[in-house]
Structures are given as C-alpha cells and as structure tokens.
C-alpha positions as CSV (number, residue, x, y, z in Angstrom):
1,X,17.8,21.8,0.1
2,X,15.6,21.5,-3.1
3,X,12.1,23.0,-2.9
4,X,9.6,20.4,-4.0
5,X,6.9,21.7,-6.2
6,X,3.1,22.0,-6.6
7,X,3.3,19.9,-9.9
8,X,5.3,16.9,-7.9
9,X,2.4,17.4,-4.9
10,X,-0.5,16.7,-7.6
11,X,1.5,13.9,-9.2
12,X,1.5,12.5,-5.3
13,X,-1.6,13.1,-4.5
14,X,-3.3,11.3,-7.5
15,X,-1.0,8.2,-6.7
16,X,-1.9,8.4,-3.3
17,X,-5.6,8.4,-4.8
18,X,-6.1,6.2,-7.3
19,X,-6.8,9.4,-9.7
20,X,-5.7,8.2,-13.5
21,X,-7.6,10.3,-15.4
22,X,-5.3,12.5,-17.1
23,X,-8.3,15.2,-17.5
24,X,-8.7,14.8,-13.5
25,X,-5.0,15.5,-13.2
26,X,-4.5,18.4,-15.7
27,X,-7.7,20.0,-14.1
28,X,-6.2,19.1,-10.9
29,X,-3.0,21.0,-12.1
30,X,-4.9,23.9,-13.4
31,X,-6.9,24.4,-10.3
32,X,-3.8,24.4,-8.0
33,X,-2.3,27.1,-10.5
34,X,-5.1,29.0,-9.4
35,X,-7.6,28.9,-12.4
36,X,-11.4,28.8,-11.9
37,X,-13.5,26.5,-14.2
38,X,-14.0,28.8,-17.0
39,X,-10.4,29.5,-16.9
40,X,-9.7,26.2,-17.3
41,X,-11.8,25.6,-19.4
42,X,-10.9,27.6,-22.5
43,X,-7.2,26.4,-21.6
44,X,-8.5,22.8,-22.8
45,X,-11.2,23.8,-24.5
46,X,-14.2,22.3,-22.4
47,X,-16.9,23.9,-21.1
48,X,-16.5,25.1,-17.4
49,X,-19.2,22.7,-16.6
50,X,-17.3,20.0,-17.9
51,X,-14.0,21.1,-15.6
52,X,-16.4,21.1,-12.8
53,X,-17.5,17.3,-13.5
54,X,-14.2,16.0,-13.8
55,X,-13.2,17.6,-10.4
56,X,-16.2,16.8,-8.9
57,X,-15.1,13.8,-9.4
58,X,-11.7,14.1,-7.5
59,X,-13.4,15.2,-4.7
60,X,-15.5,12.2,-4.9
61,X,-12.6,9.6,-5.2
62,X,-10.7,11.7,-2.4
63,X,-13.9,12.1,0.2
64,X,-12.5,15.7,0.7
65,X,-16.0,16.9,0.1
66,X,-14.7,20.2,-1.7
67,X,-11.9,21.9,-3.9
68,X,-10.7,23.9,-0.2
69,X,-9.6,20.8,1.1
70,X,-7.9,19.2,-2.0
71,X,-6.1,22.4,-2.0
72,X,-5.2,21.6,1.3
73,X,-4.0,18.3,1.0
74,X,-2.1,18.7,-1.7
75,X,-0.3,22.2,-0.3
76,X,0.3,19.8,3.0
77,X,2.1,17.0,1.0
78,X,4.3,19.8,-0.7
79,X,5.3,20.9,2.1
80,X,5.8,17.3,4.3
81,X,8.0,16.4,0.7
82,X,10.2,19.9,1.7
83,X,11.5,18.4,5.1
C-alpha cells in the first residue's frame, strides 16, 4: 500500500475548502512542515505578520477557529486517504 502524504492532505483540504490562494496554500504547506510564522516567513520573504494574516485567513474560510485544528483536519484526511 502507498502511504499518502502531508502535501496530497493540504492539496485536499484546500479543495475541500474553497482555499485558492496559492500564498494560503504554501503557508498552509509550511505550517504542516512544522514552521512558525517567522520561519515561514523569511522562507517567502514576508513578514511573519503577514504569514499570520494569510492563515488567519484559512482558519476563517475553514471555521476551525485555530492552526490546532487545521492541523488536525488535515493529519485526519492523510490518514482516512491511507485506508
């Protein structure tokens, strides 16, 4: 059986929820590789207030009220796409 990824979960998750941004979805990425905002930030060059804003914004398109439960969603979809 072939282990479905983290990458392929986000990918899901921001079809599932309307999230086109690509900023929303690299962020999205980056957060789920375990980066903070300033981490992420001086990956792509933004300020880490910025990073928070656009995944504020996720959580506000989502209605998961905070990054915890993103994370959450989108480890349960990896692991519902292993069975």
């Amino acid at each position: 059986m072939k282990l479905i990824g983290i990458d392929w979960a986000v990918e899901e998750f921001c079809n599932m929820y309307g999230i086109k941004s690509n900023r929303q979805k690299q962020v999205l990425q980056l957060v789920m590789d375990g980066l903070n905002d300033k981490e992420i930030g001086e990956f792509l060059g933004l300020s880490d207030k910025t990073v928070a804003y656009h995944f504020c914004n996720v959580i506000k398109k989502t209605n998961f009220g905070d990054r915890k439960n993103v994370q959450a969603e989108i480890y349960k979809i990896a692991l519902e796409g292993n069975r």
